[in-house]
Biotite code that builds the C-alpha atoms (Angstrom):
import biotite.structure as struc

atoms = struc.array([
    struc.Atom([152.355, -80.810, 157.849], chain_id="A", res_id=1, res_name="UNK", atom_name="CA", element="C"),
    struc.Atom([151.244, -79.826, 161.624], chain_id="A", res_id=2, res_name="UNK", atom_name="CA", element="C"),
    struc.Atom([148.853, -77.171, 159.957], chain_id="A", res_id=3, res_name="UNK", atom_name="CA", element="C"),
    struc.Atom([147.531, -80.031, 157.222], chain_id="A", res_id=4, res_name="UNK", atom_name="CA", element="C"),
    struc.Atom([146.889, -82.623, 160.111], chain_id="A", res_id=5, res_name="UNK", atom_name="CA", element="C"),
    struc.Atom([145.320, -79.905, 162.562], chain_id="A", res_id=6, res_name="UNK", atom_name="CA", element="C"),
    struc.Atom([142.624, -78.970, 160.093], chain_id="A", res_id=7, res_name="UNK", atom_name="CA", element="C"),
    struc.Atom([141.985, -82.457, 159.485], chain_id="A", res_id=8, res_name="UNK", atom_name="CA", element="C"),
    struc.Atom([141.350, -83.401, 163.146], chain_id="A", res_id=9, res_name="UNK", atom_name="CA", element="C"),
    struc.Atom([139.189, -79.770, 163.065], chain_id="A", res_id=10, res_name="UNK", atom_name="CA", element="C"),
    struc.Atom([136.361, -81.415, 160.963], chain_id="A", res_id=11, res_name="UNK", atom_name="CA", element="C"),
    struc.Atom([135.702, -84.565, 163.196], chain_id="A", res_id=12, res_name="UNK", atom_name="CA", element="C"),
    struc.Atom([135.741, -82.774, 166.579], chain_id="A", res_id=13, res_name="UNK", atom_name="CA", element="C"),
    struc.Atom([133.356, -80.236, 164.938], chain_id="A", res_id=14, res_name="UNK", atom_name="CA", element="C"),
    struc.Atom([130.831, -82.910, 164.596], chain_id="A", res_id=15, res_name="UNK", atom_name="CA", element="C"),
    struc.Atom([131.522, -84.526, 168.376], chain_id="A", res_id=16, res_name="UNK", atom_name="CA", element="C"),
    struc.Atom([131.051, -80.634, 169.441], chain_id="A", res_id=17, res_name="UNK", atom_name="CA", element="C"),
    struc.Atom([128.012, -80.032, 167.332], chain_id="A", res_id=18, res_name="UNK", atom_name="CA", element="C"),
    struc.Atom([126.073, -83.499, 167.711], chain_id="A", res_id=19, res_name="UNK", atom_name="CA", element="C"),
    struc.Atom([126.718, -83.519, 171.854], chain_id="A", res_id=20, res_name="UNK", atom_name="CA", element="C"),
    struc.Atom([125.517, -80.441, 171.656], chain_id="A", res_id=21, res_name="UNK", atom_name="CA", element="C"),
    struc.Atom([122.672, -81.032, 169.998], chain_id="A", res_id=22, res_name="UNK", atom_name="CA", element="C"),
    struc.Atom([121.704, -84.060, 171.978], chain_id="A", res_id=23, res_name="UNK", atom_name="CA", element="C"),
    struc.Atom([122.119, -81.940, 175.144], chain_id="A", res_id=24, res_name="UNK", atom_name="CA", element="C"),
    struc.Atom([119.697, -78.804, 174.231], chain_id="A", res_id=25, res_name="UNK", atom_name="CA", element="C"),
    struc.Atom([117.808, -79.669, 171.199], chain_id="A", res_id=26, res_name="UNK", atom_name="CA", element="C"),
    struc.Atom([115.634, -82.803, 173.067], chain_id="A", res_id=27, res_name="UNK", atom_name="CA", element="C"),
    struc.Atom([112.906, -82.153, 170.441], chain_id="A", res_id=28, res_name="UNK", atom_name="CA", element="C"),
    struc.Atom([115.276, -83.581, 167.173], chain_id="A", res_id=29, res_name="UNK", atom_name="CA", element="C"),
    struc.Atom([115.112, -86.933, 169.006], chain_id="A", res_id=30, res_name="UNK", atom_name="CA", element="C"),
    struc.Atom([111.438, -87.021, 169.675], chain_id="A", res_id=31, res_name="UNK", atom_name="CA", element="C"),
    struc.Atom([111.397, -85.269, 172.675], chain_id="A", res_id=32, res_name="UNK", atom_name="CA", element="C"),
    struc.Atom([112.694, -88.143, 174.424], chain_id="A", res_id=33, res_name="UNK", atom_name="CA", element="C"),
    struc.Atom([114.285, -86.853, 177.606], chain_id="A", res_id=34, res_name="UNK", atom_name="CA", element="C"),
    struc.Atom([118.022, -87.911, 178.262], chain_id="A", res_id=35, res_name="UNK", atom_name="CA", element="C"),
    struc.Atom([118.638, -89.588, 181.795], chain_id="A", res_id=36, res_name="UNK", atom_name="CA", element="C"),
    struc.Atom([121.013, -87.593, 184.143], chain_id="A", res_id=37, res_name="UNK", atom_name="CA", element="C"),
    struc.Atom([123.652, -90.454, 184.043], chain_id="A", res_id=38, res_name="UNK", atom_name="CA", element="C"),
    struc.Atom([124.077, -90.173, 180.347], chain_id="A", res_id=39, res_name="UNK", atom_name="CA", element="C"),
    struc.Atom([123.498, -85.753, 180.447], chain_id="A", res_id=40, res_name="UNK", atom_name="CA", element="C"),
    struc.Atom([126.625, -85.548, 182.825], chain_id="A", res_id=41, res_name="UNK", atom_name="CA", element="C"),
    struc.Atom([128.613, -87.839, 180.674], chain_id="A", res_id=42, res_name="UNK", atom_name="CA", element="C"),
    struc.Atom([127.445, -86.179, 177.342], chain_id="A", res_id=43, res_name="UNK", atom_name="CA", element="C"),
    struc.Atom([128.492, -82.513, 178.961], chain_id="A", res_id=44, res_name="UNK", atom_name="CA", element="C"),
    struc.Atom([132.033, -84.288, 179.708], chain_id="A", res_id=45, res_name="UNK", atom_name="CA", element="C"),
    struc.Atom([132.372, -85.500, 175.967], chain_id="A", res_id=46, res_name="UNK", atom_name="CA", element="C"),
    struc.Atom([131.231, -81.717, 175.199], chain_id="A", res_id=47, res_name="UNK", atom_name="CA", element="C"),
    struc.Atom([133.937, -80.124, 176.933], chain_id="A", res_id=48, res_name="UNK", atom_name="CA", element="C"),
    struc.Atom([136.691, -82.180, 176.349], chain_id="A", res_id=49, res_name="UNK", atom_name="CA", element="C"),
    struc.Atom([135.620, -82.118, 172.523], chain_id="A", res_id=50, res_name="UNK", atom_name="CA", element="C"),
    struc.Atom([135.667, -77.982, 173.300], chain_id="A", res_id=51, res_name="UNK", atom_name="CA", element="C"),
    struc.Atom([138.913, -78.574, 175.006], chain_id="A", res_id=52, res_name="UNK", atom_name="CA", element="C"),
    struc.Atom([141.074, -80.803, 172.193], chain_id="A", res_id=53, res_name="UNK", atom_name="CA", element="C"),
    struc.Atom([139.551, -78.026, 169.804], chain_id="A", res_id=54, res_name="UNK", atom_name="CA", element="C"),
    struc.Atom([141.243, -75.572, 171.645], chain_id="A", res_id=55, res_name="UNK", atom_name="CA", element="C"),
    struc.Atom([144.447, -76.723, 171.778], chain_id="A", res_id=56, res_name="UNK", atom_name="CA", element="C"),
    struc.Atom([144.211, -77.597, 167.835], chain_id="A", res_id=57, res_name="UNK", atom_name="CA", element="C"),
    struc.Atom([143.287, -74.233, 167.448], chain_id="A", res_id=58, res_name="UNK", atom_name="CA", element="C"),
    struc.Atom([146.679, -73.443, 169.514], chain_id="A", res_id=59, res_name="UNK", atom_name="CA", element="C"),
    struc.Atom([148.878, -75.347, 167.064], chain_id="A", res_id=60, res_name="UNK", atom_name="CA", element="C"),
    struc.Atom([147.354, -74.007, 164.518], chain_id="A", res_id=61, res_name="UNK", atom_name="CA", element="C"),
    struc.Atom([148.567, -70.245, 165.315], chain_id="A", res_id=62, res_name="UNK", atom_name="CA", element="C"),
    struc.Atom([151.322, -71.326, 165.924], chain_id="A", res_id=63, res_name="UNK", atom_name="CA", element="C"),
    struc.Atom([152.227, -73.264, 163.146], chain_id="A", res_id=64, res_name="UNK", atom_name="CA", element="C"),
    struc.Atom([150.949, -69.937, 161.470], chain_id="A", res_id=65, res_name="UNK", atom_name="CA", element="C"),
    struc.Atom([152.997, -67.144, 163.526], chain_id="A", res_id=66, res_name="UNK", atom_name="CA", element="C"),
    struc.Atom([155.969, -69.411, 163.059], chain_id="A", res_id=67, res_name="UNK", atom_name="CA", element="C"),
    struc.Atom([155.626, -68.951, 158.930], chain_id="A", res_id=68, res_name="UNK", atom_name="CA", element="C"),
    struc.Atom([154.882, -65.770, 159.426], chain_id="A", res_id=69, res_name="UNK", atom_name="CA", element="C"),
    struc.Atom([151.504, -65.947, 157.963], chain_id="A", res_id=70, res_name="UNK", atom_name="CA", element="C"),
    struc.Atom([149.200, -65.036, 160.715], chain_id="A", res_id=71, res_name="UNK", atom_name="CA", element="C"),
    struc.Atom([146.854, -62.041, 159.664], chain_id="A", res_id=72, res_name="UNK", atom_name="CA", element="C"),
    struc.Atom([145.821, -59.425, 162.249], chain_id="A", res_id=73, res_name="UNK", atom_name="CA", element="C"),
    struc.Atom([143.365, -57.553, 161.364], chain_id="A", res_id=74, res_name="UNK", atom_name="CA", element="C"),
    struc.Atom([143.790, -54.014, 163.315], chain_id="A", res_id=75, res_name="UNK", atom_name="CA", element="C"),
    struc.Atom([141.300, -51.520, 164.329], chain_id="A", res_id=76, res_name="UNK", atom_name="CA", element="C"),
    struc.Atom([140.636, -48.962, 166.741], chain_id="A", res_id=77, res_name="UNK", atom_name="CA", element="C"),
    struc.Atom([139.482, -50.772, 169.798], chain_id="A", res_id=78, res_name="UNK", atom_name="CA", element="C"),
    struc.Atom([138.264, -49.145, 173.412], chain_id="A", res_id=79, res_name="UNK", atom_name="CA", element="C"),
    struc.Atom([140.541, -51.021, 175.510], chain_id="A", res_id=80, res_name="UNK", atom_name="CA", element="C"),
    struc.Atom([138.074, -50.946, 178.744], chain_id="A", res_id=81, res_name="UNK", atom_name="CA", element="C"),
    struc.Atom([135.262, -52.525, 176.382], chain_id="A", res_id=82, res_name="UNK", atom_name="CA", element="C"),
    struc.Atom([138.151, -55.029, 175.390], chain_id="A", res_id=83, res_name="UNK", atom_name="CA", element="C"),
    struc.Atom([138.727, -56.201, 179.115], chain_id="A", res_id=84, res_name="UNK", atom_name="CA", element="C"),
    struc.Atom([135.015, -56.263, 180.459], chain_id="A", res_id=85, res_name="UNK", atom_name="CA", element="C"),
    struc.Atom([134.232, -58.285, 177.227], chain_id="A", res_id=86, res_name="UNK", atom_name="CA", element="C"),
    struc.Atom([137.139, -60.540, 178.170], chain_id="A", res_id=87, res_name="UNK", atom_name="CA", element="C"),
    struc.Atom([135.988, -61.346, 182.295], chain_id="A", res_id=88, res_name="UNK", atom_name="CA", element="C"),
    struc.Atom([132.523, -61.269, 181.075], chain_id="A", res_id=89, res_name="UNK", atom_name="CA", element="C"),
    struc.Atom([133.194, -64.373, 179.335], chain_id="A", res_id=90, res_name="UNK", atom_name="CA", element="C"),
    struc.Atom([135.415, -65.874, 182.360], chain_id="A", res_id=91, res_name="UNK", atom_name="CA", element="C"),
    struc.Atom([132.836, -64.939, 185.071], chain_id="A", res_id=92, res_name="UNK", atom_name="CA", element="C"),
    struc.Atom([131.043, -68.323, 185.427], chain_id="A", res_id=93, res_name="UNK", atom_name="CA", element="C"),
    struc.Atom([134.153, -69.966, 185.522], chain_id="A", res_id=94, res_name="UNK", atom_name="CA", element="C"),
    struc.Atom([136.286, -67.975, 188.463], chain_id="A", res_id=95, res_name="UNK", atom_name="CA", element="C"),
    struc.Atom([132.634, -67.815, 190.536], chain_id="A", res_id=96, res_name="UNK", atom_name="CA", element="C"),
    struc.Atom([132.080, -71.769, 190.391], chain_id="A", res_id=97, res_name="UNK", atom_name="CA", element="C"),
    struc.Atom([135.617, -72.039, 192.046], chain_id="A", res_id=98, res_name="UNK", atom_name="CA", element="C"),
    struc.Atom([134.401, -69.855, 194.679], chain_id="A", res_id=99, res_name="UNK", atom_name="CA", element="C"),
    struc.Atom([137.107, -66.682, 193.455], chain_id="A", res_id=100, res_name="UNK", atom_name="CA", element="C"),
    struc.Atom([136.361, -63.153, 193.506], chain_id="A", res_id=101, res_name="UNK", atom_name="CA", element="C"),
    struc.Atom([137.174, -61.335, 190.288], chain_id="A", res_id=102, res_name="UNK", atom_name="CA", element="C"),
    struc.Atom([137.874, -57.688, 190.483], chain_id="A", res_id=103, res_name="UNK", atom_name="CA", element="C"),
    struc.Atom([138.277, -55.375, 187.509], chain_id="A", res_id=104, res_name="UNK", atom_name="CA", element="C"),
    struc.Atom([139.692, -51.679, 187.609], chain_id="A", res_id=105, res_name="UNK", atom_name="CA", element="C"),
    struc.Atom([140.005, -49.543, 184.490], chain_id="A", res_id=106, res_name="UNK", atom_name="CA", element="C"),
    struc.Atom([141.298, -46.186, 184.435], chain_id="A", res_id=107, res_name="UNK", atom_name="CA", element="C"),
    struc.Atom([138.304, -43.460, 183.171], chain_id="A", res_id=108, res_name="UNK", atom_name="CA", element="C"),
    struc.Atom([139.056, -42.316, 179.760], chain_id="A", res_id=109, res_name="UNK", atom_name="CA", element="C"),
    struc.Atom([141.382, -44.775, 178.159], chain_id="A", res_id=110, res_name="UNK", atom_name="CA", element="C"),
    struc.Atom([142.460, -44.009, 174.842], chain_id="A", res_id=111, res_name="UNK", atom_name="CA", element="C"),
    struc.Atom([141.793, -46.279, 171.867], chain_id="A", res_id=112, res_name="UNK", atom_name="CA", element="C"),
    struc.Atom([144.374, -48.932, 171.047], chain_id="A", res_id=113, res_name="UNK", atom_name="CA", element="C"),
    struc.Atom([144.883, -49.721, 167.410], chain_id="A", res_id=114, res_name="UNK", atom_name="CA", element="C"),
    struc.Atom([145.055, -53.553, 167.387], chain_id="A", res_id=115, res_name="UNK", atom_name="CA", element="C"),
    struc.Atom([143.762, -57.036, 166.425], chain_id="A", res_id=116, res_name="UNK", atom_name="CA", element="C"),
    struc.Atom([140.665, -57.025, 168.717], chain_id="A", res_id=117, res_name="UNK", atom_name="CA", element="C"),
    struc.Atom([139.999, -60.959, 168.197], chain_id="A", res_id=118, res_name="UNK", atom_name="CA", element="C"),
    struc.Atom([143.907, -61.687, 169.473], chain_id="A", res_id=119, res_name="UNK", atom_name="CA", element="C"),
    struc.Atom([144.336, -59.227, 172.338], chain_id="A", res_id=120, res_name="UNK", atom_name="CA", element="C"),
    struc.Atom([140.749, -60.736, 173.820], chain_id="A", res_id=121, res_name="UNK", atom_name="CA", element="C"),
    struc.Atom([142.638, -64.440, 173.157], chain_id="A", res_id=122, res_name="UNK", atom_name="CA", element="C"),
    struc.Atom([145.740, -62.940, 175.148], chain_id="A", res_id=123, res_name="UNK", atom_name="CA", element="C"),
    struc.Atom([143.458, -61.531, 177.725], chain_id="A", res_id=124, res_name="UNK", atom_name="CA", element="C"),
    struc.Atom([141.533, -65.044, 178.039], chain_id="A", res_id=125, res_name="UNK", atom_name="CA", element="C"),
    struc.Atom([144.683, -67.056, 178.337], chain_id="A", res_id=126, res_name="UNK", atom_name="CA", element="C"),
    struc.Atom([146.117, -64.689, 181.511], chain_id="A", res_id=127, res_name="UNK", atom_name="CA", element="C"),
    struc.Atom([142.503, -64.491, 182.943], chain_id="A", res_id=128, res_name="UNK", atom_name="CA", element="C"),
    struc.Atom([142.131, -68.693, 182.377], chain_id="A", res_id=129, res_name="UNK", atom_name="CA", element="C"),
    struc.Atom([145.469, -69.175, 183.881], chain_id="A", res_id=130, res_name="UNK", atom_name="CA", element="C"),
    struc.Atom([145.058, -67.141, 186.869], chain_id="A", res_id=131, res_name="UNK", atom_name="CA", element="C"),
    struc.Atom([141.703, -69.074, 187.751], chain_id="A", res_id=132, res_name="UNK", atom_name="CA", element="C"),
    struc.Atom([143.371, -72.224, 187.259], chain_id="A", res_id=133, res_name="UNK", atom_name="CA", element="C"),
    struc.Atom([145.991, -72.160, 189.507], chain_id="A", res_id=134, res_name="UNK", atom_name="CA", element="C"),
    struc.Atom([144.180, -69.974, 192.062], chain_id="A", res_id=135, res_name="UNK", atom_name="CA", element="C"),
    struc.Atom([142.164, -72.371, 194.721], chain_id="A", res_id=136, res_name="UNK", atom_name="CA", element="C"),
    struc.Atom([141.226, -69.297, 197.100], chain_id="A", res_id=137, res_name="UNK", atom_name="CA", element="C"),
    struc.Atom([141.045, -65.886, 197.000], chain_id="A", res_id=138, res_name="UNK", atom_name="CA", element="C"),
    struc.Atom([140.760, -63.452, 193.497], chain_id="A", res_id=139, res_name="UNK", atom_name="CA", element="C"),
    struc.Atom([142.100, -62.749, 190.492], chain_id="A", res_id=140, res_name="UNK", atom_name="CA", element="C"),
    struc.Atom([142.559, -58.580, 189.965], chain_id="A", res_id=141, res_name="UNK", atom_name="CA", element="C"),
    struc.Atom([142.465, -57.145, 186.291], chain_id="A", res_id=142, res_name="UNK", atom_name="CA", element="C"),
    struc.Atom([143.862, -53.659, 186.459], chain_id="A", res_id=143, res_name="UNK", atom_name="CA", element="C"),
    struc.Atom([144.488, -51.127, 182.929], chain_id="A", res_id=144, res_name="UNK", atom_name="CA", element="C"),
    struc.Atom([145.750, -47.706, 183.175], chain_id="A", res_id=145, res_name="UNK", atom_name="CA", element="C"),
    struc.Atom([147.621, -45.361, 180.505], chain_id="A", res_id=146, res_name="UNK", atom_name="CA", element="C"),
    struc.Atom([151.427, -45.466, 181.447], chain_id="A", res_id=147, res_name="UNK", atom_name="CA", element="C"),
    struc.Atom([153.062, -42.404, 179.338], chain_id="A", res_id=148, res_name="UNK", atom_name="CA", element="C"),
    struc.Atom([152.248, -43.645, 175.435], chain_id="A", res_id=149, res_name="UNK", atom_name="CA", element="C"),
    struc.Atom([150.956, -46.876, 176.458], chain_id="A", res_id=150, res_name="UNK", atom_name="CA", element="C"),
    struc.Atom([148.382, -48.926, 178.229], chain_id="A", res_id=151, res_name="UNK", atom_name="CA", element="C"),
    struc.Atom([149.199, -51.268, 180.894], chain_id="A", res_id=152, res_name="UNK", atom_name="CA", element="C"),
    struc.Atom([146.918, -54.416, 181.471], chain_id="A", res_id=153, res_name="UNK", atom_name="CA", element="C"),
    struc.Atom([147.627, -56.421, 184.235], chain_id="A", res_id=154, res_name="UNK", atom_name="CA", element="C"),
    struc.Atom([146.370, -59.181, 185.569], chain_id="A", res_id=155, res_name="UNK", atom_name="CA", element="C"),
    struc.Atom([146.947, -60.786, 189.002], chain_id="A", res_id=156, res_name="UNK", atom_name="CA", element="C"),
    struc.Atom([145.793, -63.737, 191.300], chain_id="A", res_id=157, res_name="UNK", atom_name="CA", element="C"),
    struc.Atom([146.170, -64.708, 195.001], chain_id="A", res_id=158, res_name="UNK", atom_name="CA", element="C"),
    struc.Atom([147.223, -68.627, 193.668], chain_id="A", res_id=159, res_name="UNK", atom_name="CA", element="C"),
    struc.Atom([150.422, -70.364, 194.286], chain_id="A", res_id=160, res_name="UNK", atom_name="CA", element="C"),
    struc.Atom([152.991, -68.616, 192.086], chain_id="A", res_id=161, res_name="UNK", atom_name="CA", element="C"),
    struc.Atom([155.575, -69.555, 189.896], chain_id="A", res_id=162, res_name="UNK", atom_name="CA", element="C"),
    struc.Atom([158.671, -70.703, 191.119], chain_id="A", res_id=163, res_name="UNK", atom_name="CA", element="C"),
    struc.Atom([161.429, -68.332, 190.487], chain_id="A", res_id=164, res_name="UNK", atom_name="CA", element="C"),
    struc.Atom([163.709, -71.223, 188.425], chain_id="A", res_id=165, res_name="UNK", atom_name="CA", element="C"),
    struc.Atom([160.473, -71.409, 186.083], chain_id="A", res_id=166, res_name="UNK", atom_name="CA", element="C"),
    struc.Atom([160.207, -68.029, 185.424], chain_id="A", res_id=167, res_name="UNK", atom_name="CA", element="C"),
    struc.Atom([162.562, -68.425, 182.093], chain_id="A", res_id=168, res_name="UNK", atom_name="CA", element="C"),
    struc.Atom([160.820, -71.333, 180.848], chain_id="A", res_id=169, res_name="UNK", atom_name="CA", element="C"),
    struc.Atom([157.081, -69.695, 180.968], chain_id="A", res_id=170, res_name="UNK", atom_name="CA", element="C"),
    struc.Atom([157.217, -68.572, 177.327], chain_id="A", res_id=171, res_name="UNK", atom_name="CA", element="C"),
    struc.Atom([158.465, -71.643, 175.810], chain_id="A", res_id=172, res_name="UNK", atom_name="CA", element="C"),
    struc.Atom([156.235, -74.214, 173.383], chain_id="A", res_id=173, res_name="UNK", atom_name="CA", element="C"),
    struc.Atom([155.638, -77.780, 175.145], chain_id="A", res_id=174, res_name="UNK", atom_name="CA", element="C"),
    struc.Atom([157.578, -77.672, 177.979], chain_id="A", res_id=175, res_name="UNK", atom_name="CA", element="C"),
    struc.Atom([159.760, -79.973, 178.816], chain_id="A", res_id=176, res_name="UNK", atom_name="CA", element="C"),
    struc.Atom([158.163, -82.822, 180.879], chain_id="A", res_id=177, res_name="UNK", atom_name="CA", element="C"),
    struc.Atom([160.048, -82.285, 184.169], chain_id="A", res_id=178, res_name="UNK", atom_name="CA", element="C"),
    struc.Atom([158.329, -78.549, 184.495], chain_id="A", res_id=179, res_name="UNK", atom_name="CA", element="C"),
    struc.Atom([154.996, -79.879, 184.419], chain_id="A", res_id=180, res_name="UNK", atom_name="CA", element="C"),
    struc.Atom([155.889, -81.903, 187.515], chain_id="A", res_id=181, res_name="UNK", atom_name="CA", element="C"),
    struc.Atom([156.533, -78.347, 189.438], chain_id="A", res_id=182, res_name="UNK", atom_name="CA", element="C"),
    struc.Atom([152.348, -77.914, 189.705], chain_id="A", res_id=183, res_name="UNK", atom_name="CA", element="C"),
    struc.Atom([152.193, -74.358, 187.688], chain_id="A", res_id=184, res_name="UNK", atom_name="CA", element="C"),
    struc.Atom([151.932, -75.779, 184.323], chain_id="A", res_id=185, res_name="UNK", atom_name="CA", element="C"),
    struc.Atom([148.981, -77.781, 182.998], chain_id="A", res_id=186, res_name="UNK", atom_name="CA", element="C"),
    struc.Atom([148.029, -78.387, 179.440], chain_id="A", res_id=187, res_name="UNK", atom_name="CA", element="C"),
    struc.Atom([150.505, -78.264, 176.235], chain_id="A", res_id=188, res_name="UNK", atom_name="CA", element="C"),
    struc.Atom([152.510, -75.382, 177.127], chain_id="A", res_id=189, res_name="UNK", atom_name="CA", element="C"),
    struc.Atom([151.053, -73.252, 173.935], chain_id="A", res_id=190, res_name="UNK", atom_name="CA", element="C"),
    struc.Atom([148.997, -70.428, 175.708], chain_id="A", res_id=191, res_name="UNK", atom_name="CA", element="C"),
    struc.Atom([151.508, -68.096, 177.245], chain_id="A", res_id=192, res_name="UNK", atom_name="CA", element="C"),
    struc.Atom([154.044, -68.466, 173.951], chain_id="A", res_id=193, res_name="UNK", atom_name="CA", element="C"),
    struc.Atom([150.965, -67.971, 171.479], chain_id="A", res_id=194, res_name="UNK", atom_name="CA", element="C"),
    struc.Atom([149.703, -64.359, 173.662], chain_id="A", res_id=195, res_name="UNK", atom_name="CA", element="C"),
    struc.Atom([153.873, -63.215, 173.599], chain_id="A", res_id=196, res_name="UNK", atom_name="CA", element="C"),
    struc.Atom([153.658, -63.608, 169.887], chain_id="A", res_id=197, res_name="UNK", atom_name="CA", element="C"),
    struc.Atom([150.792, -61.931, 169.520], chain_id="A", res_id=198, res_name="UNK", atom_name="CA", element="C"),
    struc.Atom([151.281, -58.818, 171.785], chain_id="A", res_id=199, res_name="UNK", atom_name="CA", element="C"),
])
């Protein structure tokens, strides 16, 4: 049923997505008609909360999938530096327009990982979005390094922390209202449960 509704409520935001975001860079399909800065600002707002509700649809939906044990991976050999750089690269603008410094240290020589490239770099998004979230000063470090048979990603900010009587509920869907009161949490509660599964 969640699955059903979620692709439902896909097709509709599509459209919001794709029409704001037509209005906002193609000016030439309305007649080259520019758009005031009143209405561009408020346009860019509908755009990212469209971008953001399609997120966390897309959330449900892997879950909804993981939890019937039909979520595909697709697995291939995958440099794990490439992996990470790939993965700030696309969180760069973000941590910089909150004024944080983002530092990234990979170990020379790292061996290949056999894996589901697409879901790691989701993982590695959700710790990297996180981090910048709850981080109003300072940086958030990214460190990898080969540990024995294994390769150790870490990632690690200079924000607030979680409280240690949080710590056990950090992987759990939706938490419960009263955590979200505690100032670490923000959102549905899906991202850190969704990247466990998948690791």
């Amino acid at each position: 049923f969640v699955a059903n509704v979620s692709h439902e409520l896909r097709t509709p935001l599509n459209l919001i997505i794709g029409f704001a975001e037509i209005m906002m860079t193609s000016p030439e399909s309305y007649g080259n008609v520019p758009i005031p800065g009143a209405y561009r600002s408020d346009l860019n707002a509908i755009y990212n909360s469209a971008q953001h509700l399609l997120a966390l649809v897309d959330d449900v939906l892997d879950l909804t999938r993981l939890e019937a044990g039909k979520m595909s991976l697709t697995r291939a050999e995958v440099n794990p530096g490439a992996l990470i750089y790939e993965a700030t690269n696309m969180v760069s603008d973000y941590v910089a327009a909150k004024g944080l410094e983002l530092h990234v240290h990979v170990q020379d020589n790292l061996p290949g990982l056999w894996i589901d490239r697409l879901r790691i770099r989701q993982v590695l998004l959700n710790l990297l979005v996180n981090a910048a979230r709850f981080t109003k000063q300072g940086s958030i470090t990214v460190d990898a390094a080969q540990h024995g048979n294994e390769v150790m990603v870490r990632v690690k900010d200079t924000g607030q922390g979680i409280r240690e009587t949080d710590l056990p509920h950090v992987f759990k869907e939706f938490q419960p209202t009263e955590l979200r009161e505690t100032g670490w949490h923000s959102g549905t509660g899906l991202g850190l449960p969704i990247s466990r599964k998948f690791v």
